[in-house]
C-alpha positions as CSV (number, residue, x, y, z in Angstrom):
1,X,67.7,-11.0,65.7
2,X,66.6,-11.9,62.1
3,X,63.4,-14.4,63.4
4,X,61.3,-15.1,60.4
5,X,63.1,-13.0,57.7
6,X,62.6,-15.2,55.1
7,X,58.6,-15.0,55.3
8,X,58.8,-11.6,56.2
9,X,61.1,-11.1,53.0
10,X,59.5,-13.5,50.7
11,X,56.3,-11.8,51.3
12,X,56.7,-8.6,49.9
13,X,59.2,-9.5,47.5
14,X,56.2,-11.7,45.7
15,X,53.5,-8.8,45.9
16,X,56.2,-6.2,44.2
17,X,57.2,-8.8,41.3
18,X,53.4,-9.4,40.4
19,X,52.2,-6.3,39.3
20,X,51.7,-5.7,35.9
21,X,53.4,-2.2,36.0
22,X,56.6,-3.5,37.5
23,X,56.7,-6.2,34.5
24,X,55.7,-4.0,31.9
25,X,58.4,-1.3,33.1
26,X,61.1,-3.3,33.2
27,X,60.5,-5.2,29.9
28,X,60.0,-2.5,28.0
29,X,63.1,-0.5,29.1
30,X,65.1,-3.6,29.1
31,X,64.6,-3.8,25.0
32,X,64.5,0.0,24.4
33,X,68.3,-0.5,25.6
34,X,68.9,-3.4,23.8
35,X,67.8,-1.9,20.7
36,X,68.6,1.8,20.8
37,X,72.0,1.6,21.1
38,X,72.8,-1.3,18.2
39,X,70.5,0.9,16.3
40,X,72.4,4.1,16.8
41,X,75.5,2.5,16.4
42,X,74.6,0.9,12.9
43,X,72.7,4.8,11.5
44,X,76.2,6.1,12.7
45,X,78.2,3.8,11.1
46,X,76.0,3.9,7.2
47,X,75.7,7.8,7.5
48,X,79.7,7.9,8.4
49,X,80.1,5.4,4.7
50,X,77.9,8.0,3.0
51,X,80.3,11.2,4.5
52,X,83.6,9.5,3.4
53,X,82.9,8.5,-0.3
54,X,84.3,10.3,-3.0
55,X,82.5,12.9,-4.4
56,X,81.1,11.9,-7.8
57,X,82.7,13.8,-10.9
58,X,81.3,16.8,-12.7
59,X,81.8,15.2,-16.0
60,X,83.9,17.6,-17.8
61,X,87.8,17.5,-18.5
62,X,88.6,21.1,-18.9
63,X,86.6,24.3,-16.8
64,X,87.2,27.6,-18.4
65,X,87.0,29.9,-15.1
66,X,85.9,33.9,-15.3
67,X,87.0,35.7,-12.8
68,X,87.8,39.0,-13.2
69,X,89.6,39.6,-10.0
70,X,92.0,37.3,-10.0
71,X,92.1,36.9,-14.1
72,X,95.2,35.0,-14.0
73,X,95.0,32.2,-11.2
74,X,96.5,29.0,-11.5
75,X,93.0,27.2,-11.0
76,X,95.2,23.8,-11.9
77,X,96.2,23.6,-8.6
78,X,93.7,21.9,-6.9
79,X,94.8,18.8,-8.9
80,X,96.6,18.5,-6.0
81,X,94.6,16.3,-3.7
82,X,95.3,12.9,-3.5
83,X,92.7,11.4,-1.0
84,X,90.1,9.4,-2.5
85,X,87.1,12.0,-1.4
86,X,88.6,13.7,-4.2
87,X,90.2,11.6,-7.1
88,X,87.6,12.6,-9.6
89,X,88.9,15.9,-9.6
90,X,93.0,15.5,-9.9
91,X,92.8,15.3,-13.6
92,X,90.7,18.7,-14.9
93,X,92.4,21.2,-17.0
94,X,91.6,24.5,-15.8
95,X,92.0,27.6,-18.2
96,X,91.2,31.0,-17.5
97,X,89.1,33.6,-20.0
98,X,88.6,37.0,-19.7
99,X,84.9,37.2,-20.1
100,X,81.8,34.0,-20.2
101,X,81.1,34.9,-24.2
102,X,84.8,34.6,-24.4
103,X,84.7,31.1,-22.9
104,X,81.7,30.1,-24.9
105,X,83.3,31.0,-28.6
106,X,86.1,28.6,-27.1
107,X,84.1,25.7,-26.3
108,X,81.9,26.2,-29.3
109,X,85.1,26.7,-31.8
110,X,86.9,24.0,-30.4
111,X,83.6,21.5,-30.3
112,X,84.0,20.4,-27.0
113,X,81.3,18.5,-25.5
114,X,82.8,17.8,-21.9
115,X,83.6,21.4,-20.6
116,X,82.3,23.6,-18.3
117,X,82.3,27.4,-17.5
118,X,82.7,28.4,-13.8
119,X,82.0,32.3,-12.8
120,X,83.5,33.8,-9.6
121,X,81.8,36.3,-8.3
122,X,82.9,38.1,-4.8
123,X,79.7,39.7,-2.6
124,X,78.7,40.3,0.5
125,X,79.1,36.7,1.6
126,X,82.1,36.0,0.0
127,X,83.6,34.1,-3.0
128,X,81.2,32.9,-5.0
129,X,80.2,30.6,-8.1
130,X,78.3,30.0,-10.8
131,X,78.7,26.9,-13.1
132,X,77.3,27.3,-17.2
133,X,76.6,24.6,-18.9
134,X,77.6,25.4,-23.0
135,X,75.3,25.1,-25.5
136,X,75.6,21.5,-27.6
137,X,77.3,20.2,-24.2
138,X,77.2,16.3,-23.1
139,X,77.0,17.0,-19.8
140,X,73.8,16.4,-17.7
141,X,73.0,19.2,-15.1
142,X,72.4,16.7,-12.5
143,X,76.0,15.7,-13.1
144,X,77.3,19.5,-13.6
145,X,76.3,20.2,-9.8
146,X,78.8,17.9,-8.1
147,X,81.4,20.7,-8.9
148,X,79.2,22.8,-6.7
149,X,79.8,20.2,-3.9
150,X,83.4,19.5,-4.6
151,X,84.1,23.4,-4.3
152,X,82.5,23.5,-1.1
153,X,84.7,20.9,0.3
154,X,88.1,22.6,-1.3
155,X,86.5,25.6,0.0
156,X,89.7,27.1,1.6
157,X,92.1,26.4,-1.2
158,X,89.6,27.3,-4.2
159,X,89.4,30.9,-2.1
160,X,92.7,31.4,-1.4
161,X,93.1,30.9,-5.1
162,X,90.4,33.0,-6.3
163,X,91.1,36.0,-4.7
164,X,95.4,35.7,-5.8
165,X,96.1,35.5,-2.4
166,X,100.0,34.9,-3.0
167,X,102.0,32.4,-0.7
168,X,105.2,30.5,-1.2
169,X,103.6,27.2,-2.2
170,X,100.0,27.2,-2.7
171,X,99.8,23.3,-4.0
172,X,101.1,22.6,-0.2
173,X,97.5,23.8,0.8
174,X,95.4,21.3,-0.4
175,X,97.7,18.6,0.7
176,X,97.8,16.6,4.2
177,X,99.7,17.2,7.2
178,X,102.0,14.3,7.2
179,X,103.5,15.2,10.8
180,X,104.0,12.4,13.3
181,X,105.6,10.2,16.1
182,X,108.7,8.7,15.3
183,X,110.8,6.7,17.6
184,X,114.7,6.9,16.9
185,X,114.6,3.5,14.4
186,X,111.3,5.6,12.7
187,X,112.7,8.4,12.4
188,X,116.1,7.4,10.2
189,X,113.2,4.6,8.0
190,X,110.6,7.7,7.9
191,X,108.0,5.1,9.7
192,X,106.2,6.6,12.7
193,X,105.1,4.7,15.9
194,X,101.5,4.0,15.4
195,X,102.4,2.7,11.7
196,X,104.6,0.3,12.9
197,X,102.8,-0.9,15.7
198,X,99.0,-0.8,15.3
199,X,98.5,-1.5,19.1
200,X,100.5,1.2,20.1
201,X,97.7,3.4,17.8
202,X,94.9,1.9,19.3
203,X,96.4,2.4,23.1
204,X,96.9,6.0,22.2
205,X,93.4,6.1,20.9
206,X,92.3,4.2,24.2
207,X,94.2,6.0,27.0
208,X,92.6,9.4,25.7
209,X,89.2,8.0,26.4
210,X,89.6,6.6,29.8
211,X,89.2,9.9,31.6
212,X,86.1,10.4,29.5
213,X,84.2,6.8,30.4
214,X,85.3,7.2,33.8
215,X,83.1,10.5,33.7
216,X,80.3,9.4,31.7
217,X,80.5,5.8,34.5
218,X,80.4,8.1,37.4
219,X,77.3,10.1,36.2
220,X,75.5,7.4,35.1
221,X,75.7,5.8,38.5
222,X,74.9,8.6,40.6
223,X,72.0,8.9,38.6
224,X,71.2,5.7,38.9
225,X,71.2,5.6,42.8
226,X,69.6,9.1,42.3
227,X,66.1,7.8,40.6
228,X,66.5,4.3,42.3
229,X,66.0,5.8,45.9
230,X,63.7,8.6,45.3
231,X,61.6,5.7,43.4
232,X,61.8,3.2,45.9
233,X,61.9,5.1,49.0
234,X,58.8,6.1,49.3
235,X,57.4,2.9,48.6
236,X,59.9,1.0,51.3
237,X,58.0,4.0,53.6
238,X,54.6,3.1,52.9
239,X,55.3,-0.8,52.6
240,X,56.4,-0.5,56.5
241,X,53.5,1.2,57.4
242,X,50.7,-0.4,56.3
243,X,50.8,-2.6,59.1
244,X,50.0,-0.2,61.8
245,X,47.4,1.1,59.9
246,X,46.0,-2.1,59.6
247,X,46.6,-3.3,63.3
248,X,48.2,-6.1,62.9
249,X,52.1,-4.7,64.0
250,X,51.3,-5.7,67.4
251,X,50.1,-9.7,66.4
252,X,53.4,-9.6,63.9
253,X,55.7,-8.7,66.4
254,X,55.4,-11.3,68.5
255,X,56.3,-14.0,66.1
256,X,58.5,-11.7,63.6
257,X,61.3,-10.2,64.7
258,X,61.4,-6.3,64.8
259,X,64.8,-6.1,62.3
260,X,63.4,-9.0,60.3
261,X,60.2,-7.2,59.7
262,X,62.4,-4.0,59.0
263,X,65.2,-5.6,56.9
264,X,62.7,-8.0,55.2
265,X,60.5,-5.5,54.1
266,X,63.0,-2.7,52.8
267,X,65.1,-5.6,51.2
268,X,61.8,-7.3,49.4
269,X,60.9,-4.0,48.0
270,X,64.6,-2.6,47.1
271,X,65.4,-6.5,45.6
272,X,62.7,-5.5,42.6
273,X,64.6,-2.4,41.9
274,X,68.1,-4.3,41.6
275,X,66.5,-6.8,39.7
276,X,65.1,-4.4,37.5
277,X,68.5,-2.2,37.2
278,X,70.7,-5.3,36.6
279,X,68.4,-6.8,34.1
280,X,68.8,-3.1,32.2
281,X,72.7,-2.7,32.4
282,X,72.5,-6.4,30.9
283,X,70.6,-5.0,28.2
284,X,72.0,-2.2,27.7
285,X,75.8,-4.1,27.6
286,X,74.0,-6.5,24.9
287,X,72.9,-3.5,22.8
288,X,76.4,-2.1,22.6
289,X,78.3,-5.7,21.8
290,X,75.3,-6.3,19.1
291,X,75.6,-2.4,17.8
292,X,79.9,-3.0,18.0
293,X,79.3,-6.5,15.8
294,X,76.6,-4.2,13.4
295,X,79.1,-1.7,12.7
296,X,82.2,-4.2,11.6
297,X,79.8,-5.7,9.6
298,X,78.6,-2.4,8.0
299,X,81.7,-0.7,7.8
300,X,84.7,-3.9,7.9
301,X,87.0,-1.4,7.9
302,X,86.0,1.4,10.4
303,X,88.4,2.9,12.9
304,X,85.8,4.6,15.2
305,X,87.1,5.1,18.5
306,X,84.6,4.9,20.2
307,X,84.4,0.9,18.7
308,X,87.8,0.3,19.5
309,X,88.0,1.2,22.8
310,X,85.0,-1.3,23.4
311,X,86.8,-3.6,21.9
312,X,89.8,-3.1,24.1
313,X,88.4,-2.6,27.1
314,X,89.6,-6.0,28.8
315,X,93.6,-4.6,27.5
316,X,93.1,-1.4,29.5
317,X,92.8,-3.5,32.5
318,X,89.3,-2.2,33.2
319,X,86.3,-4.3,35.4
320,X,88.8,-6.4,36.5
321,X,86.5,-9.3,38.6
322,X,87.5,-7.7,42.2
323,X,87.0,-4.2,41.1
324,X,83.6,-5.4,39.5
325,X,82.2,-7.5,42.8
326,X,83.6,-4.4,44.4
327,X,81.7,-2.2,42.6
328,X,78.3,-4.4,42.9
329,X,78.5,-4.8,46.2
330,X,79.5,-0.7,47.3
331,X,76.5,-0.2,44.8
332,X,74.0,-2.6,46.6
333,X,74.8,-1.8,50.2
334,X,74.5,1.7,49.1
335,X,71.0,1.8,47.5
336,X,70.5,-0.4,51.3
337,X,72.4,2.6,53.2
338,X,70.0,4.8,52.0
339,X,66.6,2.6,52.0
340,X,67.4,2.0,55.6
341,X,67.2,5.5,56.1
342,X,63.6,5.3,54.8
343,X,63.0,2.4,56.9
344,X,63.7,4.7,59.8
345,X,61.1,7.2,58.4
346,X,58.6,4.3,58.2
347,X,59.4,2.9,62.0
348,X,58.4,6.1,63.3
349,X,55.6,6.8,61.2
350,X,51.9,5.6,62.2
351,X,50.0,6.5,59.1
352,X,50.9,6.8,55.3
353,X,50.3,10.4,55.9
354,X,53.1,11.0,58.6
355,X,55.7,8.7,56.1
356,X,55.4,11.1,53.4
357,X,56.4,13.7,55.6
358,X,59.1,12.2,57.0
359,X,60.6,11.4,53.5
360,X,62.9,13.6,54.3
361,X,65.2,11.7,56.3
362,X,66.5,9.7,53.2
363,X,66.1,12.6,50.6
364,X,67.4,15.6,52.3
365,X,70.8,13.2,52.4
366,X,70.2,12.2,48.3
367,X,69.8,15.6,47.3
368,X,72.9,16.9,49.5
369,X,75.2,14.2,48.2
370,X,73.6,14.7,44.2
371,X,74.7,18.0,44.3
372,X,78.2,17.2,46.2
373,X,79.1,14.5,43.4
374,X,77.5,16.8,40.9
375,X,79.7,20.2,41.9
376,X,83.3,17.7,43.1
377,X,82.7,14.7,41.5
378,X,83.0,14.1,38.0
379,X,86.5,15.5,37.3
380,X,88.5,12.5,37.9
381,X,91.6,14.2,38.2
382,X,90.3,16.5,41.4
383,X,88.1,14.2,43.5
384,X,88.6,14.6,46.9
385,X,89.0,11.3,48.8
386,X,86.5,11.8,51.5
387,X,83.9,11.6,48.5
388,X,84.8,8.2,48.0
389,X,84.5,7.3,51.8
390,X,81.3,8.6,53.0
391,X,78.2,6.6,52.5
392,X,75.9,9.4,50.7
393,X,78.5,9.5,47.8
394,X,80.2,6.5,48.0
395,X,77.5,5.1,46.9
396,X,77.4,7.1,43.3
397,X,81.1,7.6,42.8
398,X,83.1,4.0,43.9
399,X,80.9,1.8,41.4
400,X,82.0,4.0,38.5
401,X,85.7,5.0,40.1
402,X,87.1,1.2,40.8
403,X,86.0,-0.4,38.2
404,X,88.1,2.4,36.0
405,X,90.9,2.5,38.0
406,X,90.6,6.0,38.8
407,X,91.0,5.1,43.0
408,X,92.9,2.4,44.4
409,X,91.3,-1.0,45.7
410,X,92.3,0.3,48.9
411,X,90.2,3.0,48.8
412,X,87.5,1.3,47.4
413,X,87.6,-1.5,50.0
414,X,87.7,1.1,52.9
415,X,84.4,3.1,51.5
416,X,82.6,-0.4,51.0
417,X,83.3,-1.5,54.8
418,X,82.2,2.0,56.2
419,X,79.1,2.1,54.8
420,X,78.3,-1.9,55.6
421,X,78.9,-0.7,58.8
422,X,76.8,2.3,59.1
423,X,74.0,0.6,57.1
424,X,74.0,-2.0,59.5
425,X,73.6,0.4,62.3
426,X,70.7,2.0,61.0
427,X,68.7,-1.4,60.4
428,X,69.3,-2.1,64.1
429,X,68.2,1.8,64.8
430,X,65.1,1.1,62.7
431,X,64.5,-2.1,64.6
432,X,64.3,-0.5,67.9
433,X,62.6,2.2,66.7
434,X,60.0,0.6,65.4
435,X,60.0,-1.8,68.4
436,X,59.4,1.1,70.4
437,X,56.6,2.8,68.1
438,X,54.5,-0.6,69.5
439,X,53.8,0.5,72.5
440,X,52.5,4.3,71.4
441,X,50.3,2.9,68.7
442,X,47.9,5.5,67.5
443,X,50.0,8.1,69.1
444,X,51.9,11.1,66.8
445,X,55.3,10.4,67.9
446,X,57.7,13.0,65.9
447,X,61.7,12.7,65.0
448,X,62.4,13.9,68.7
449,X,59.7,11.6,70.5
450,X,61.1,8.2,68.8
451,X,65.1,9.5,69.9
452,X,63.7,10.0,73.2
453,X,62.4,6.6,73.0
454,X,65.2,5.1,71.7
455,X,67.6,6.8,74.6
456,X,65.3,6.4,77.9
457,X,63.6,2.9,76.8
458,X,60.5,1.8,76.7
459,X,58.8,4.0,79.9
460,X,59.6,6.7,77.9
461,X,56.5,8.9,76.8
462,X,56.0,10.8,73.7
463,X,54.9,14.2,74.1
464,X,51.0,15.5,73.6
């Protein structure tokens, strides 16, 4: 059945490899997703340092505030915070004066050389401020306009102040929430869950992503498969093809066998396409362990999530090795599944003009199943199983789905031996078919020429 496959195979697999395109391609993809990501992950990880550091001080002990509104605010309030963001500011002696000259004769009476004068103001945009710096004063106007951007963080506190909003404890405000998850030992020792157990933290953390990756797994496959046929289709389609427009089907045929001339060609041409996808997920799986490694050396301490549930995917039980080999192999017979279906296009095609127009066997199916997947597929929670189970989308969603855990093994054995099965069949369909299209050469056979063909043998006539 398979007579000279190897030739057949070897053939066109060398003729795809060797042009400078395909090599240029795939190499410079392969380090765009070895870089990108580590470099992403290390700009996120300085800029997040920058965001958390405390804001710098103003430089002065005591702010005489002016606001007529609320003339007699307890501005010493925001003392109050006790993160580090804001521990230059837990320790400023705030006192109210009626007027800014008011506040100036104090400064300038009392010879202070570290205090400020802030100005509330309300408009049409809100609360405002202004911050003076007195005559004679020490303080450098670079360092006066931190205040500025330690108001805007306190924003909500500062206001509520400033406009004698009254409330039972306004100190309360401006500190954290220190709610939690206590088990019954936690809760008599005031201890929570995740600060006795770090890994129970982290799981927490982990569990909430899952759904997430599984979604972001299941698009990027589909996608994958999406781009990988459309790309390679055509090209399977014309490689098949160029034979008969050549002459030379007839003299192939009788030492090559018709499936190994199908199955060798559409696997030679589809091989370069795996080898160029695999050879990017390897990338791109090195540019996230080398952007994980830049980011615990950038910021030791960090507790992204997104980090730590790379770190932990091996605890979630995720890409176990069956649910991986799984995965490949639903994924590879399913990029086959639907090349064969272009191999079909190109057995009853005679000229590269007629395989272009019979693309539509393989994409018709493509965009059908994109849009299926697209509209029922990425809610993990919802999937129907049938999804999972016919070739068109098995192929996009069980790669993703196992390896994730979102469907059983069961499932994902099933969908893996139907299509096998049905991609099998259509090799041998576009075997006969092209078998058949020998003995018409030169002749426009359409889609309901080569069934009849295929049904009443080889007598059979197409029509003219």
């Amino acid at each position: 059945m398979f007579r000279r496959f190897d030739k057949v195979f070897g053939f066109t697999f060398k003729n795809q490899v060797k042009s400078g395109g395909y090599k240029t391609l795939t190499i410079v993809v392969a380090l765009l997703l070895l870089i990108v990501p580590a470099a992403i992950f290390s700009i996120v990880a300085a800029s997040s340092e920058d965001e958390t550091k405390e804001i710098e001080s103003c430089g002065a002990d005591k702010i005489y505030v002016v606001n007529e509104l609320a003339p007699n605010a307890d501005y010493n309030m925001l003392n109050a915070s006790s993160d580090e963001i804001h521990k230059n500011y837990t320790n400023i002696t705030y006192v109210n004066a009626a007027s800014t000259e008011e506040a100036f004769a104090a400064i300038a009476s009392a010879g202070e050389k570290t205090s400020l004068v802030l100005y509330v103001y309300t408009d049409n945009d809100g609360t405002n401020t202004k911050t003076i710096i007195p005559t004679g004063s020490s303080i450098e106007k670079d360092t006066a306009d931190n205040l500025k951007e330690y108001l805007k963080d306190r924003n909500l506190v500062f206001t509520l102040i400033a406009t004698d909003m009254i409330m039972a404890d306004m100190a309360s405000i401006g500190l954290p929430n220190e709610g939690g998850v206590y088990s019954i030992d936690g809760f008599k020792t005031g201890q929570t869950i995740y600060e006795s157990d770090k890994e129970a933290l982290q799981e927490h953390d982990n569990q909430s992503m899952v759904t997430g990756f599984n979604t972001i797994l299941v698009y990027v496959t589909f996608m994958v498969v999406y781009f990988i046929v459309l790309a390679y289709g055509n090209s399977i389609m014309q490689t098949i093809v160029m034979e008969k427009s050549s002459k030379l089907m007839d003299t192939m045929l009788v030492s090559v066998s018709p499936s190994s001339m199908i199955f060798g060609k559409m696997l030679g041409v589809l091989l370069t396409g795996i080898i160029q996808f695999f050879s990017w997920i390897l990338m791109l799986v090195l540019g996230l362990f080398a952007g994980v490694k830049l980011t615990d050396v950038i910021r030791p301490d960090n507790d992204f999530k997104v980090v730590t549930f790379l770190k932990s995917l091996g605890k979630l039980g995720l890409f176990s090795p069956v649910d991986v080999l799984i995965a490949v192999l639903v994924l590879m017979f399913g990029l086959v599944f639907y090349c064969s279906l272009s191999a079909i296009g190109g057995a009853i095609s005679s000229t590269k003009e007629e395989a272009a127009s019979n693309q539509s066997l393989f994409i018709i199916l493509l965009i059908v199943s994109f849009y299926l997947v697209l509209m029922m597929g990425l809610d993990s929670e919802t999937v129907p199983t049938w999804l999972y189970l016919f070739p068109g989308t098995s192929a996009m969603m069980l790669p993703g789905a196992v390896c994730t855990g979102a469907i059983s093994t069961g499932i994902a054995v099933a969908g893996l031996a139907i299509m096998v099965v049905c991609t099998v069949l259509l090799l041998v369909l576009a075997g006969k078919l092209y078998t058949m299209m020998a003995l018409y050469s030169g002749k426009k056979v359409g889609f309901a020429d080569a069934f009849k063909m295929l049904f009443a043998g080889k007598d059979a006539k197409p029509n003219t």
